[in-house]
VEXDREN-2710 file (C-alpha; in Angstrom, 1 decimal):
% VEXDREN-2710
k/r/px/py/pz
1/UNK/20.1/-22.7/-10.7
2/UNK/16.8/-24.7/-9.7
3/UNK/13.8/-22.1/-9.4
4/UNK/12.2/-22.8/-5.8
5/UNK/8.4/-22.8/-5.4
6/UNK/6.7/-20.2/-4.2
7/UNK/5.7/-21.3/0.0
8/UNK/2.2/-21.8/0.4
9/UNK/1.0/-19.3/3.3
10/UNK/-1.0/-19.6/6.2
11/UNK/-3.6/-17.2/6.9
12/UNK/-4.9/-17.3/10.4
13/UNK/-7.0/-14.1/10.2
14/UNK/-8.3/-14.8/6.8
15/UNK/-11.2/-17.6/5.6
16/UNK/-13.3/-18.9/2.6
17/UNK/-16.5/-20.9/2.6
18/UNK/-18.5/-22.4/0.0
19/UNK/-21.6/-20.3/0.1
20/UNK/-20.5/-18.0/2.3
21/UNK/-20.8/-14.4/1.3
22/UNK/-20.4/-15.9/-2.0
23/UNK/-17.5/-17.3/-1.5
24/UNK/-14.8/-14.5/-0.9
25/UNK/-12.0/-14.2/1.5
26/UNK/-13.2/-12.4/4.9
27/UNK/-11.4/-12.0/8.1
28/UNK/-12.4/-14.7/10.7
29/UNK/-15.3/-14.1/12.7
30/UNK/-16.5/-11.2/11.4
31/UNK/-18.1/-10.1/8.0
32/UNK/-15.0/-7.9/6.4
33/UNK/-13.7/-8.8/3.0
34/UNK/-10.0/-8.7/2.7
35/UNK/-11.3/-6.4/-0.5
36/UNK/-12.4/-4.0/1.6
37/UNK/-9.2/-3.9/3.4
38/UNK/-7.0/-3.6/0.1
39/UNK/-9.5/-0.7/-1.0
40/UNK/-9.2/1.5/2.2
41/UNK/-5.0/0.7/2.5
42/UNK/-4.0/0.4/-0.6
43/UNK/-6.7/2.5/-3.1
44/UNK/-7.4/5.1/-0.3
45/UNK/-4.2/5.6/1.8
46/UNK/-5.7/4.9/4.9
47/UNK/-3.0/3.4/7.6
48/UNK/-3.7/0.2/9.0
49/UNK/-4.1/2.2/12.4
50/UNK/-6.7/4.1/10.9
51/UNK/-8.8/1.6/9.8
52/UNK/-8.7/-0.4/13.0
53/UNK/-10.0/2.9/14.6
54/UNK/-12.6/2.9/12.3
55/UNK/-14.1/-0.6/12.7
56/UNK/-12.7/-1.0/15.9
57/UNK/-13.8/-4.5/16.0
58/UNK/-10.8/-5.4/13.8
59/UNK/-7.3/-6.1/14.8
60/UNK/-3.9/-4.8/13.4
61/UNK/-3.0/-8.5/13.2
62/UNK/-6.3/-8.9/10.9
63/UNK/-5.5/-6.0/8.9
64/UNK/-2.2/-7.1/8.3
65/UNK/-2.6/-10.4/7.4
66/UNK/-5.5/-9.0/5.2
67/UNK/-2.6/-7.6/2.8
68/UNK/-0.1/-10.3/3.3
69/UNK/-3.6/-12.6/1.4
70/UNK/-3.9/-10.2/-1.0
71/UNK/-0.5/-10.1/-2.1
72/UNK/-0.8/-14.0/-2.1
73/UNK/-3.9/-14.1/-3.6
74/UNK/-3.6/-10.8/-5.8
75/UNK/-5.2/-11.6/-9.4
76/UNK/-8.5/-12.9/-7.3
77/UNK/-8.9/-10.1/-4.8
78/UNK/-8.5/-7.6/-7.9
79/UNK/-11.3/-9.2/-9.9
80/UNK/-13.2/-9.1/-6.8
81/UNK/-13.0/-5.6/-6.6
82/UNK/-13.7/-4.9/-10.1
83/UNK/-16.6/-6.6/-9.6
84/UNK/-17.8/-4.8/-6.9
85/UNK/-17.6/-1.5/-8.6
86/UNK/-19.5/-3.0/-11.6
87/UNK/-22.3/-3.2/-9.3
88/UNK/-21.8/0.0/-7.6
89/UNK/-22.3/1.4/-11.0
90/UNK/-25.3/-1.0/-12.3
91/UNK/-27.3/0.2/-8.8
92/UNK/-26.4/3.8/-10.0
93/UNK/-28.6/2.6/-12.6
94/UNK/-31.7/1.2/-11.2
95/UNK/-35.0/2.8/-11.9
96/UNK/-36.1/4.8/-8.6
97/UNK/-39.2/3.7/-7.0
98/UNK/-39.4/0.5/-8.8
99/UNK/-40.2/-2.8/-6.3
100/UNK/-37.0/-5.1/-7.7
101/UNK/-36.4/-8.8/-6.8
102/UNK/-32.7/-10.1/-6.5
103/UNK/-31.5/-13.5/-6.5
104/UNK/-28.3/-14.7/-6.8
105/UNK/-27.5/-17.7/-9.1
106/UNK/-24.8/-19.8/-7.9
107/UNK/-24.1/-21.3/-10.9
108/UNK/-23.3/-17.9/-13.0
109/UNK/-22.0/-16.5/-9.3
110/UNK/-24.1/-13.2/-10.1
111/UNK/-26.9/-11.3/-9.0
112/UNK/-30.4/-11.5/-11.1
113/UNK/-32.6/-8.9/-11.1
114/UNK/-36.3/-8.8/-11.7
115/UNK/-39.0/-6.3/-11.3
116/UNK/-41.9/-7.3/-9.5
117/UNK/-45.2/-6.2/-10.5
END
């Protein structure tokens, strides 16, 4: 029996732009990571409901089709995340009262940090 190919998807709710807030998938028209939608759904338990009610200028449909990425885009959403709570924890770790500089290098697709002074 021949294996079919996996569909390619369309996500109407969901977009990616070059240089864009570096890149990652966000729901159109607004700022919102699909990351930030798998954390609060699926990492959290908050209901899709919820989170609409919370950010009220998102839609079910937005939420929704957040996931359905996600599922479709899993292994890059994950690292995404990972990455964000590798920086949660390196600003846990930044001297207080310290003037800092941060650039972002596009090439390494990181932050750099320098103090200033």
């Amino acid at each position: 029996m021949k294996r079919q190919a996996k569909p390619k998807m369309a996500h109407p709710y969901i977009e990616k732009r070059r240089g864009y807030r570096g890149g990652r998938a966000i729901i159109v028209g607004t700022n919102f990571p699909v990351s930030s939608v798998v954390t609060y759904i699926l990492r959290h338990g908050m209901l899709g409901e919820e989170l609409v009610r919370m950010f009220p200028h998102l839609t079910l449909a937005q939420v929704y089709d957040s996931l359905s990425y996600y599922y479709d885009h899993q292994s890059e959403i994950d690292a995404e995340i990972k990455r964000n709570m590798s920086e949660d924890s390196f600003a846990s770790k930044l001297p207080s009262r310290e003037v800092l500089r941060f650039r972002f290098d596009v090439n390494k697709d990181e932050f750099v940090v320098s103090s200033i002074g």
